[in-house]
Structures are given as structure tokens and as C-alpha cells.
N, CA and C of each residue as an Amber inpcrd file, in Angstrom:
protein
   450
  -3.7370000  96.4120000 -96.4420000  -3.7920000  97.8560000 -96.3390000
  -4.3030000  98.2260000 -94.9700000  -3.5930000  99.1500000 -94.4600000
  -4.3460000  99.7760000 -93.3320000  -4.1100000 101.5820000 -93.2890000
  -5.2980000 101.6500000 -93.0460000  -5.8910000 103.0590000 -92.4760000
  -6.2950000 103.5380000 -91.8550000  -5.9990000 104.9730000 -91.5880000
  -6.4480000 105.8660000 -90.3050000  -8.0360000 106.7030000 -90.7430000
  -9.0070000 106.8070000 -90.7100000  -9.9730000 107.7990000 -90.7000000
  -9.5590000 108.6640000 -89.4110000 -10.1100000 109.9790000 -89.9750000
 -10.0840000 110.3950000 -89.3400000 -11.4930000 112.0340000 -89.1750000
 -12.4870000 111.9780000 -88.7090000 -13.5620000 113.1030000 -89.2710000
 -12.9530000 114.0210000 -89.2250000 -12.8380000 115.3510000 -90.0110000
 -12.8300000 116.4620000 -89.6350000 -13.4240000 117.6650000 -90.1110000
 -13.2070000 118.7340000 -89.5210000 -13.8960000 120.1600000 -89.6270000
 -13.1460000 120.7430000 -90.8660000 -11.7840000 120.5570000 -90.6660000
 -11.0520000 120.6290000 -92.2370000  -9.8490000 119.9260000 -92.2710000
  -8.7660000 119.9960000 -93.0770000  -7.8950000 119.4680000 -93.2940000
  -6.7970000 120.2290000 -94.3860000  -5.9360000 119.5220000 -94.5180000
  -4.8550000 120.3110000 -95.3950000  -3.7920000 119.5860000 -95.4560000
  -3.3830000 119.5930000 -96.5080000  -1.3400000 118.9820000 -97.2430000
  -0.7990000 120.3360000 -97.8960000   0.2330000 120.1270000 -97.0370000
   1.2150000 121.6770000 -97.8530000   2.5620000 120.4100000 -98.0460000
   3.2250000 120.8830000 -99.1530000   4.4660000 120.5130000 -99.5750000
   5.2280000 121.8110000-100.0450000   6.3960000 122.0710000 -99.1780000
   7.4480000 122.9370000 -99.9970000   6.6910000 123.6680000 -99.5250000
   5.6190000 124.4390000 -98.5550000   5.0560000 125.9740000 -98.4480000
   3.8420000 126.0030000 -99.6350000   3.3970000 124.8520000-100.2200000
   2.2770000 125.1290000-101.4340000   1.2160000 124.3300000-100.9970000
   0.3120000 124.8610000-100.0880000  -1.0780000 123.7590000-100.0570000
  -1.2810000 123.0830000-101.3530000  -1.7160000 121.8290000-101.4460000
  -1.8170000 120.8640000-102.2670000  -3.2350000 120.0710000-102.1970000
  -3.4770000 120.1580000-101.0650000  -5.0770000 119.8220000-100.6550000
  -5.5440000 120.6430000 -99.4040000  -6.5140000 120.6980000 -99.4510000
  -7.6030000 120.9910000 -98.9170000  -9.1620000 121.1660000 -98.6280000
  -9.4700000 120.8110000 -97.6540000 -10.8550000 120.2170000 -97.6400000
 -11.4140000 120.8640000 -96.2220000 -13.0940000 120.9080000 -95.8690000
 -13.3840000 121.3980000 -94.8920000 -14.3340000 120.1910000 -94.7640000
 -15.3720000 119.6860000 -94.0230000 -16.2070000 118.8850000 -93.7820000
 -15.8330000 117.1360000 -94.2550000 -15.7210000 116.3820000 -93.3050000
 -14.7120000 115.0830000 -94.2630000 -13.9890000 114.3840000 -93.3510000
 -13.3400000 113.4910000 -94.8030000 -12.3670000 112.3470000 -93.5660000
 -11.2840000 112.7510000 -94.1990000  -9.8420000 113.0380000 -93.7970000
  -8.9780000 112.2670000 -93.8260000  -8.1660000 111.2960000 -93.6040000
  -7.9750000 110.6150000 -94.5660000  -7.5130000 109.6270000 -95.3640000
  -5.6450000 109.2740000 -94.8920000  -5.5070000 108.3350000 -93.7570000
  -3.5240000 107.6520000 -93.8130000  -3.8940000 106.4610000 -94.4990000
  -2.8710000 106.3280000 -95.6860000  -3.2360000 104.6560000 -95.9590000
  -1.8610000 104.2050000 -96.1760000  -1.4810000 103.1600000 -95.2570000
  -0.4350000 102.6470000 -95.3850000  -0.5510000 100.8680000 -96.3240000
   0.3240000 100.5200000 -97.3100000   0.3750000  99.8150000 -98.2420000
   1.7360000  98.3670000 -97.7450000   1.1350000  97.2460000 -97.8200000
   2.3050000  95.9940000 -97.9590000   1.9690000  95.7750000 -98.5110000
   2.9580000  95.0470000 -99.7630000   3.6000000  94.1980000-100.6550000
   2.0320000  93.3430000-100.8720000   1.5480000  92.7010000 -99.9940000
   0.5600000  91.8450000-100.4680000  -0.8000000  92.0760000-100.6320000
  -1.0920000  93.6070000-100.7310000  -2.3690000  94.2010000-100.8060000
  -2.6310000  93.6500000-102.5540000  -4.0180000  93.9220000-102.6440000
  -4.6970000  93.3330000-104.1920000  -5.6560000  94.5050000-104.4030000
  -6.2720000  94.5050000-105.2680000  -7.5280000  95.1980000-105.6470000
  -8.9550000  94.6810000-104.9410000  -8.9770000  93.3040000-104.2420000
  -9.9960000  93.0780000-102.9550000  -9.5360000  93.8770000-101.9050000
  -8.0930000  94.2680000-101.3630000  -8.1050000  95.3920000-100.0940000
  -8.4320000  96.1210000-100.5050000  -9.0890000  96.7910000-101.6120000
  -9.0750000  98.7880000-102.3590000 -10.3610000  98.4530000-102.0390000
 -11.3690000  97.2260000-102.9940000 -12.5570000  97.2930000-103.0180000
 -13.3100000  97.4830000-101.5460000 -12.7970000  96.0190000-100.8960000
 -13.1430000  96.1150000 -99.6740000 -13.0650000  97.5480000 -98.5820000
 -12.0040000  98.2230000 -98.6260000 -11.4810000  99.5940000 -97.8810000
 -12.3430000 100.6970000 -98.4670000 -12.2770000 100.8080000 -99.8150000
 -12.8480000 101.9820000-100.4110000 -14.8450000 101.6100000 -99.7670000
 -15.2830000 100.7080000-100.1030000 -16.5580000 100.3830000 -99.4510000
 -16.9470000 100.6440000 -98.3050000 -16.1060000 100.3900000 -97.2040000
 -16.1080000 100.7910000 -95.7180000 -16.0530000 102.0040000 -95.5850000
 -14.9510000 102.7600000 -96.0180000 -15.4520000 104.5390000 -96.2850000
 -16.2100000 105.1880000 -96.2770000 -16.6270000 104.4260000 -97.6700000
 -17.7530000 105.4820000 -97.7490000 -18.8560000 105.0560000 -97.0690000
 -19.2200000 104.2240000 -96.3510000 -20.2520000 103.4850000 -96.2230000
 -20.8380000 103.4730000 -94.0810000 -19.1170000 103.8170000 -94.1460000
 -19.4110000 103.5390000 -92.0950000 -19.8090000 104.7590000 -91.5950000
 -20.6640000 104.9330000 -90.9820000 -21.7310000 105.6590000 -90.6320000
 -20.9060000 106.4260000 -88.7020000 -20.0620000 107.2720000 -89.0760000
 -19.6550000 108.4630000 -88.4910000 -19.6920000 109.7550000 -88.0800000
 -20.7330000 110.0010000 -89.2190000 -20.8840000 111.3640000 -88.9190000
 -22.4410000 111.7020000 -88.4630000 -22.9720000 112.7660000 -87.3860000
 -24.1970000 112.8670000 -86.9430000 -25.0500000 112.8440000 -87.7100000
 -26.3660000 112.3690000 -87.3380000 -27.8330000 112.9590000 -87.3100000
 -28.2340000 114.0520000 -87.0960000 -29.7550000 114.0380000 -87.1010000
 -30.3480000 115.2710000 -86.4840000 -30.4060000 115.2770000 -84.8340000
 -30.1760000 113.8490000 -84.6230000 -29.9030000 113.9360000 -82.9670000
 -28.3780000 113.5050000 -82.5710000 -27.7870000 113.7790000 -83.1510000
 -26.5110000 114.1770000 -82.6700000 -25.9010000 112.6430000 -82.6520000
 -26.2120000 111.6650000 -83.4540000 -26.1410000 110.3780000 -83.1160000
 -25.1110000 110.2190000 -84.3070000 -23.9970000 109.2510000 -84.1630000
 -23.1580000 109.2620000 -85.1300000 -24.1140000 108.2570000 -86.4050000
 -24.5420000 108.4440000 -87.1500000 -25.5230000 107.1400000 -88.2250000
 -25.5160000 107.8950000 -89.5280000 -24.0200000 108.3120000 -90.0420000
 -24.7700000 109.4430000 -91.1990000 -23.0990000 108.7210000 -91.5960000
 -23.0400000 108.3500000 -93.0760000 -21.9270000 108.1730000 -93.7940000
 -21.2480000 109.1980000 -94.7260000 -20.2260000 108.9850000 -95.3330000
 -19.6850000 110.2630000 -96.0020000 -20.3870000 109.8630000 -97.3930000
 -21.4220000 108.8790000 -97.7990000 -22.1640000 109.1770000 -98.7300000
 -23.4800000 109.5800000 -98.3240000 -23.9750000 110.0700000 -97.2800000
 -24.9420000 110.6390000 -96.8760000 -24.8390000 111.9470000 -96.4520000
 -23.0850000 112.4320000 -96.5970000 -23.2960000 113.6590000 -96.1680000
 -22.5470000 114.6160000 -96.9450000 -22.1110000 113.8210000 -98.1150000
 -21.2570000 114.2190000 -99.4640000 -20.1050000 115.0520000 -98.7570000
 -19.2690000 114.1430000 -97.6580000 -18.4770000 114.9580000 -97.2010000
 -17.1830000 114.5820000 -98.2280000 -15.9590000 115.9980000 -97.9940000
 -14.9800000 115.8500000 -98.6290000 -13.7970000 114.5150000 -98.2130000
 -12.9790000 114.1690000 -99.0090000 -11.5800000 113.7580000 -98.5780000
 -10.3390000 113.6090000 -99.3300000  -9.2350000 113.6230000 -98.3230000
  -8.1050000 113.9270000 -98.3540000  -7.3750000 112.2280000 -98.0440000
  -6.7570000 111.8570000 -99.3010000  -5.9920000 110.4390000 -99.0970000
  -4.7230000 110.6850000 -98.9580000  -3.6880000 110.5180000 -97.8660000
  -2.4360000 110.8700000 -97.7240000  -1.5500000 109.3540000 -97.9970000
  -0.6870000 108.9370000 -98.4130000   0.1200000 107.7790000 -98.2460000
   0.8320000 107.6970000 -97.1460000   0.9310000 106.7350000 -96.4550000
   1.4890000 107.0080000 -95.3140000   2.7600000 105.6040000 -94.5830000
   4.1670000 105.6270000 -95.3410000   4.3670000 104.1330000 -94.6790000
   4.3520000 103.5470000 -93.6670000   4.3340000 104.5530000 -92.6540000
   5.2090000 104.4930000 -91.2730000   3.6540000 103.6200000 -90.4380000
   2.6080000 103.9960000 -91.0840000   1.8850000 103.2900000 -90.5990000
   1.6150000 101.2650000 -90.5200000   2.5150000 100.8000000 -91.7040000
   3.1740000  99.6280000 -91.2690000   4.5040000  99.0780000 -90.1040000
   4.5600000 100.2380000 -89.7930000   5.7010000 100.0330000 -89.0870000
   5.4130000  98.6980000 -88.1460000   6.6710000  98.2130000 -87.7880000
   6.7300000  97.1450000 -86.5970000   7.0710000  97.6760000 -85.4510000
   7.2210000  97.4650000 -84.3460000   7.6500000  98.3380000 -83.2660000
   8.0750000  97.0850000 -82.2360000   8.2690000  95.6800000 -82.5820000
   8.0340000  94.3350000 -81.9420000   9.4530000  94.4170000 -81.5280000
  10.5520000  95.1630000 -82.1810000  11.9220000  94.6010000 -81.0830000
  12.8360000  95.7910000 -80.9710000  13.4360000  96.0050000 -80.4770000
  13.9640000  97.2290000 -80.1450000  13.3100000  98.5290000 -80.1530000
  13.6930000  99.5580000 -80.2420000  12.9560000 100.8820000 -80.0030000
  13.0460000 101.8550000 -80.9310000  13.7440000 101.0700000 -82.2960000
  13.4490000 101.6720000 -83.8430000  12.4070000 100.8630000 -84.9500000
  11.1040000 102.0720000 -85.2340000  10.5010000 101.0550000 -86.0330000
  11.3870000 100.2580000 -86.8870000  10.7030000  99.5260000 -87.3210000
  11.0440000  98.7040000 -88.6890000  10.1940000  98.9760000 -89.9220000
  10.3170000  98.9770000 -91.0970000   9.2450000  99.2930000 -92.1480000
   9.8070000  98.1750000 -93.0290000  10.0420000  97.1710000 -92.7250000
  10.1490000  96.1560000 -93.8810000   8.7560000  95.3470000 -94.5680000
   7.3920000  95.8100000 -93.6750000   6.6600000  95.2820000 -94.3660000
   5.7470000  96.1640000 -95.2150000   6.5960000  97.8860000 -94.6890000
   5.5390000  98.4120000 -95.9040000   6.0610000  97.9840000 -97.1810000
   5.4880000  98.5280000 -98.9310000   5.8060000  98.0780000 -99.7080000
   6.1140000  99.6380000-100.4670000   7.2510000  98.7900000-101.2740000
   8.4630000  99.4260000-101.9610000   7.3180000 100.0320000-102.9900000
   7.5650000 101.4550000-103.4960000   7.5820000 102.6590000-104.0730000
   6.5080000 101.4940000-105.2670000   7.4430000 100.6820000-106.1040000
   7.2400000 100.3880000-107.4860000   5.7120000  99.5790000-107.8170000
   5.4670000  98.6920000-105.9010000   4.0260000  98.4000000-105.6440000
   3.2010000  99.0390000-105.0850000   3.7530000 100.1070000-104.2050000
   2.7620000 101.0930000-103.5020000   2.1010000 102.0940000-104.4710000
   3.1900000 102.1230000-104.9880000   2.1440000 103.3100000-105.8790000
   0.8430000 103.4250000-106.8070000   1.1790000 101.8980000-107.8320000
   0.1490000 101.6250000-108.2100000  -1.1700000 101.1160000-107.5910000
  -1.1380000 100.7280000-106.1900000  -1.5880000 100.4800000-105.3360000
  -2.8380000 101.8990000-105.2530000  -1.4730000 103.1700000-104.6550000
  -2.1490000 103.8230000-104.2620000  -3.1090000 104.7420000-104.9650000
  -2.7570000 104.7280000-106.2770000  -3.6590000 105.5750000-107.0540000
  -4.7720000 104.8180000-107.4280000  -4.9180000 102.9350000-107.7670000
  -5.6910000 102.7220000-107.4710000  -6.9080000 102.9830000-106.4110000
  -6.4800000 102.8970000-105.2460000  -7.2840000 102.8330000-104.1780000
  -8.0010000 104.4260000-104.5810000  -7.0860000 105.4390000-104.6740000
  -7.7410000 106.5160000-105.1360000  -8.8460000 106.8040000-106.0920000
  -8.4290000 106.2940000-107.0250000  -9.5930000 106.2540000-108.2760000
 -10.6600000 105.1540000-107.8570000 -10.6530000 104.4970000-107.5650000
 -11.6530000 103.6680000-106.8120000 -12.4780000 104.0910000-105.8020000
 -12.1060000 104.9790000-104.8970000 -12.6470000 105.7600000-103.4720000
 -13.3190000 106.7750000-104.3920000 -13.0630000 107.5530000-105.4610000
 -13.6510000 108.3430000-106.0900000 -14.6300000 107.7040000-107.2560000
 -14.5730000 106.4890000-107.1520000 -15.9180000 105.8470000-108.0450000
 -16.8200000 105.4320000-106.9570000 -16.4350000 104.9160000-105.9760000
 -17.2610000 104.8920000-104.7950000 -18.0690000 106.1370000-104.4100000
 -17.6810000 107.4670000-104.2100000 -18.2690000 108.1530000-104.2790000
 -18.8640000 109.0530000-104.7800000 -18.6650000 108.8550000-105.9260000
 -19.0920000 109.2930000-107.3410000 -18.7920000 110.8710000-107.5280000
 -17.6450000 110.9580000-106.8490000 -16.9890000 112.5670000-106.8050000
 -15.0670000 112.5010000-106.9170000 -14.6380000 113.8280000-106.8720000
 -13.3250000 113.6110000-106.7400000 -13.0930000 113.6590000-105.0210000
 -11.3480000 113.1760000-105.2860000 -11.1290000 113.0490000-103.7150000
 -10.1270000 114.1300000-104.2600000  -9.2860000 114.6670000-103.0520000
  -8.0100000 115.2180000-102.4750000  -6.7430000 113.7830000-102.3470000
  -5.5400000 114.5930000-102.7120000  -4.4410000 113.6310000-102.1650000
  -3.8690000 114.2540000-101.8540000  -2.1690000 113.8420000-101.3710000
  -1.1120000 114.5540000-101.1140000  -0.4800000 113.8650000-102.5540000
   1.0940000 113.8660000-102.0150000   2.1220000 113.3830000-103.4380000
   2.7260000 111.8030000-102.8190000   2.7090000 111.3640000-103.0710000
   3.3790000 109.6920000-102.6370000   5.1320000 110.3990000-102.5390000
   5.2570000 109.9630000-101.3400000   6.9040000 109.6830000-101.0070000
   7.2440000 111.1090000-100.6620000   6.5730000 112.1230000-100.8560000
   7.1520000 113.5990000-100.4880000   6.7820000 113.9520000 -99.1450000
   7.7940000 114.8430000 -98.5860000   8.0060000 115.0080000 -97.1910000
   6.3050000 116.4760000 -97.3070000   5.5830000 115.9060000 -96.5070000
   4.4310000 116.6510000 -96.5880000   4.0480000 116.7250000 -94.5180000
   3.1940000 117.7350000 -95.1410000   2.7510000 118.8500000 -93.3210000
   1.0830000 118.4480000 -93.5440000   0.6190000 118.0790000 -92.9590000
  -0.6540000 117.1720000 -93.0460000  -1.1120000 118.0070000 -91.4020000
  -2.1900000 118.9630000 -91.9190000  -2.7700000 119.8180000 -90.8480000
  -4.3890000 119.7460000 -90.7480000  -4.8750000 119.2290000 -89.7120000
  -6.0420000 118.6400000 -89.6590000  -7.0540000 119.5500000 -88.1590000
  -8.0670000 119.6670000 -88.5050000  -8.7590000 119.6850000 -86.9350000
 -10.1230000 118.7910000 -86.7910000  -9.7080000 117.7050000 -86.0420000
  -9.9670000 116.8720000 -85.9680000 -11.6930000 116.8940000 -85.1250000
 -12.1890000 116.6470000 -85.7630000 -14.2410000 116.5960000 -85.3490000
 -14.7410000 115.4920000 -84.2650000 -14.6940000 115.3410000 -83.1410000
 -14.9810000 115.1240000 -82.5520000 -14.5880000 114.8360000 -81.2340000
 -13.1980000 114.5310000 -81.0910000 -12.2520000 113.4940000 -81.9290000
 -13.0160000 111.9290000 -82.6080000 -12.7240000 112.2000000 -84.1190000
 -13.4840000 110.5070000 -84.1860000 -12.1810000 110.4140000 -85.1550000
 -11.5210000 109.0950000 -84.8030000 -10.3660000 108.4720000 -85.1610000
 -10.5270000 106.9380000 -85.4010000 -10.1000000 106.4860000 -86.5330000
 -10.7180000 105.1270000 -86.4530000  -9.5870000 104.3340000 -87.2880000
  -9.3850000 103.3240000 -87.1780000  -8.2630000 102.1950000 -87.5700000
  -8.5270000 101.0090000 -88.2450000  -8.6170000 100.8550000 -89.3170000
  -8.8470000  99.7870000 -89.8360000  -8.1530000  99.0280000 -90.9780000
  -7.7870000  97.4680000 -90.7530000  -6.9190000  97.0250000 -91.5470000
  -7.5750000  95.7430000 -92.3860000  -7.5230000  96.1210000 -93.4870000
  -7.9330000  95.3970000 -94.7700000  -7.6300000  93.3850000 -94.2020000
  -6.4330000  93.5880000 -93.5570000  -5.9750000  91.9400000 -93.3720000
  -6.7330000  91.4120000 -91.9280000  -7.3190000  92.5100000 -91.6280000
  -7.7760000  91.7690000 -89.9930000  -9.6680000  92.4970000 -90.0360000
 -10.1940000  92.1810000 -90.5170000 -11.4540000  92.4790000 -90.7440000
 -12.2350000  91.8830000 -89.6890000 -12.3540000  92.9390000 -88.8700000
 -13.0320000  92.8180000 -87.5590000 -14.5670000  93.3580000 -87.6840000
């Protein structure tokens, strides 16, 4: 699994002209899914979440987690974020994973991120063409992939 954090001031998913989420104070959430993710990438990912220490102090120091600051979030599915980009100048998405594993995937990871934080989260809809409108806090943008644990 890999994902985008991202802090922000707020956020939003409209589908079809109908906000669907929305959130003000928080991360949103890209999580892109291959075929060989398990319930150790959810555990492991959902833990780091809530747990990495992004958002300020009282001195302006980033050391404050989104369970220290009961901030909101917004989990979007996202394939394109597996993309390959290694040969020619059209991604490839053969290693995200097909609908029938992503999904259960992804609602896992969801219900899990929301036992982690012992609240509900926000989503969008898996596979629907969605407008994902964000203003982004700091900029703090962060990348992290379940298979390369740096």
C-alpha cells in the first residue's frame, strides 16, 4: 500500500456536484492498493497515521499527532498512485489491484484507521470519478509505502 498524507486546513470530495466528504482540521488520506497488500500493510499504515507527529505545538514545532489533536480525515482511493512511469510516457497501472481486491482492502484499511482512532473517518466512493479539493497546511505532504518502510 502506498499513501499520500497530506495536513490540511480543510478538505472535500464532491461526486456528480454532491459533496460527499468534508472535513476542516486533518489529513487527507490517497491510498493506492496492489494485489499483494495484507491486513499487516492496514495495521502497519493505519498506526503510522495516526501516530506521526505533524502537526504543531505550542511552539510551532511539528510534534503533535492526529491522535493528539483529534484531527479529522478524509480516505480517498486512489490507483494512479501505483502507477509505473519506467518506460514510455504512458503510465502503466498493472500493479495497482483489480476492483474485486482493492476494495476489500480498502474498507478494511478504513475501518481499521477508525479503530485506530477511536472515531469515524470521511471517504470518497471507490472507482468513482471524484473532485478532491483540499487546502493544503503548511504545505506538509508526505509519502509513504507500506513495502519500503523507511
Amino acid at each position: 500500500m502506498k499513501i499520500v498524507i497530506q495536513r490540511v486546513s480543510k478538505a472535500s470530495v464532491t461526486i456528480e456536484y454532491e459533496k460527499v466528504a468534508s472535513i476542516d482540521h486533518g489529513l487527507l488520506i490517497l491510498l493506492g492498493i496492489v494485489t499483494e497488500d495484507t491486513q499487516e500493510d492496514i495495521t502497519w499504515l493505519t498506526n503510522k497515521i495516526a501516530n506521526i507527529r505533524i502537526f504543531e505545538d505550542e511552539q510551532a514545532v511539528m510534534n503533535k499527532s492526529l491522535l493528539d489533536t483529534n484531527g479529522d480525515v478524509i480516505v480517498v482511493s486512489q490507483f494512479t498512485l501505483q502507477a509505473s512511469t519506467k518506460k514510455g510516457n504512458r503510465p502503466s497501472y498493472i500493479k495497482a489491484a483489480r476492483p474485486e481486491v482493492a476494495i476489500p482492502l480498502y474498507q478494511a484499511f478504513n475501518k481499521t484507521l477508525e479503530t485506530v482512532l477511536s472515531k469515524p473517518i470521511q471517504t470518497g466512493v471507490f472507482g468513482a470519478d471524484m473532485q478532491v479539493e483540499l487546502l493544503n497546511d503548511g504545505p506538509v505532504t508526505i509519502i509513504i509505502d507500506s513495502k519500503n518502510k523507511e
